[in-house]
N, C-alpha and C positions, 0 to 999 in steps of 0.2 A: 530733891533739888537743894540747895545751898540755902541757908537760911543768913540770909539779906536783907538789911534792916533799909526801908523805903526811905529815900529824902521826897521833899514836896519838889515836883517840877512846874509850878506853875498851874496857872487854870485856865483852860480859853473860855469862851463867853457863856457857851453852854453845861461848864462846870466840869467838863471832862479835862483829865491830865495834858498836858501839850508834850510831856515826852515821861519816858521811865527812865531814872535815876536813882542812885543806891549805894552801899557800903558792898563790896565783894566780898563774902569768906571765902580768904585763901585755905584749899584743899595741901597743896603741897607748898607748905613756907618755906621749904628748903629752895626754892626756885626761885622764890619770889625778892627781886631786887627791891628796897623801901620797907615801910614801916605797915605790916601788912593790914591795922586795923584803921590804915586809911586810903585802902583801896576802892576809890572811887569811879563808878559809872556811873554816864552823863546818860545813855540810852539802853534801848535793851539790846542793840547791834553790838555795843560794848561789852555788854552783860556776857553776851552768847562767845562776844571771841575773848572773854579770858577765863570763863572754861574754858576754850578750846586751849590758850594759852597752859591754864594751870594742868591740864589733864592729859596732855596728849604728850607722849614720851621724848618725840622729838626735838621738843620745845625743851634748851637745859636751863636757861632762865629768861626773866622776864619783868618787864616794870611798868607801869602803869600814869602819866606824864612824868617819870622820871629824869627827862634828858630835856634841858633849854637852848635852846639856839637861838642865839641873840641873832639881831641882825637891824636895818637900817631900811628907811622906809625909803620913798622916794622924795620925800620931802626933807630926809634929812636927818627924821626922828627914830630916834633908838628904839626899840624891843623886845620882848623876849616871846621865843615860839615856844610850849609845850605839846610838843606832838602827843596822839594817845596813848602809844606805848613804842619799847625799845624791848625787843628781845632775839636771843640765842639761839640760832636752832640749826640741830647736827648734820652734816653732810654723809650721806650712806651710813646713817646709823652710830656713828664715829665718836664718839665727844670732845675729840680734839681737836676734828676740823669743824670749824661752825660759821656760820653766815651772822653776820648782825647786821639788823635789820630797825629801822625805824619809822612807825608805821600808825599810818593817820586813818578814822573811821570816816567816812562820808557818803550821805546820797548821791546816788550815781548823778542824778539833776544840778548837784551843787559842782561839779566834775568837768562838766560843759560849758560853753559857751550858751547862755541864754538866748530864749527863741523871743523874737519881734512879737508883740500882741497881736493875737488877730484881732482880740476888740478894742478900737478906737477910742477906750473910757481913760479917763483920768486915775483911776482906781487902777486901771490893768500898767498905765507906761509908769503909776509911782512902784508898782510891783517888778515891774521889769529893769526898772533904775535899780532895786532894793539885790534883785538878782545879780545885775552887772556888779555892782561896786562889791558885795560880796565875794563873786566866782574871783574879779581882778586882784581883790584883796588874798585869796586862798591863793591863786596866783603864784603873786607876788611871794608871796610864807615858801611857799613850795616848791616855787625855784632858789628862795636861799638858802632851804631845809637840804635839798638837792647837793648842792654846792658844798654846803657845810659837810653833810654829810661821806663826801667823796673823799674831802681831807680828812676824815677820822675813819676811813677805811670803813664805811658801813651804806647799805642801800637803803634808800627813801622810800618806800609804798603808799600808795592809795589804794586803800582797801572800801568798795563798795558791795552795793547789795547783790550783785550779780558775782561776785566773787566769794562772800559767803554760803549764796546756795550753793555755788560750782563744787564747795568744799564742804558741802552738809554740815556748816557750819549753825547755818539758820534756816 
């Protein structure tokens, strides 16, 4: 495996990690769009798709938050979106027709619309408020991510955990 130097992700209350994050070594730096010795993953979902990224032939190059799209909130206030990554990848084999693609990692749960508590606690609706305002916030990113990305000729993705296995990715 890659030899990946660990950042601290935090600690939840019973001292276990709250997520895996890390330095990528890039396998193939010819590919690799940025400054490869600060290829950052936030999870290990990340982790898993840029190996897939760095290693899979199809894939001619790739970047890791490399690409910002600014955009304007609803109240007015400016932005800037770093999606997870932006990358290349060849149509039937081809390397001169290629799709680009820019593409966000997330739990399928964060993807939905949030489900009504069944339990009636105050703990469960400040969880459900914490869901709402996040999903509307992702939202919001992701239809300007959309948009934007329509006028620079390239596709938006939401990539979750059901689409990684699909792709023996994870």
């Amino acid at each position: 495996m890659a030899n990946n130097k660990k950042l601290s992700g935090g600690r939840k209350r019973n001292g276990k990690k709250r997520y895996n994050q890390g330095f990528y070594k890039i396998f193939n730096i010819d590919k690799y769009m940025g400054d490869p010795t600060k290829c950052i993953y936030r999870s290990s979902w990340e982790f898993k798709f840029m190996l897939y990224l760095d290693r899979t032939d199809k894939i001619l190059r790739w970047g890791s938050e490399n690409i910002v799209i600014p955009y304007q909130d609803e109240k007015g206030k400016y932005h800037k979106y770093f999606p997870d990554f932006y990358y290349e990848m060849s149509i039937d084999g081809d390397p001169n027709k290629y799709t680009r693609v820019v593409a966000e990692i997330k739990p399928k749960k964060e993807t939905i619309y949030p489900k009504t508590p069944k339990k009636k606690t105050v703990k469960a609706f400040e969880s459900y408020e914490y869901q709402l305002k996040t999903y509307q916030k992702n939202l919001y990113k992701w239809t300007k991510a959309i948009t934007w990305c329509e006028r620079n000729k390239m596709k938006f993705v939401i990539i979750h955990e059901d689409h990684l296995k699909a792709n023996n990715i994870m």
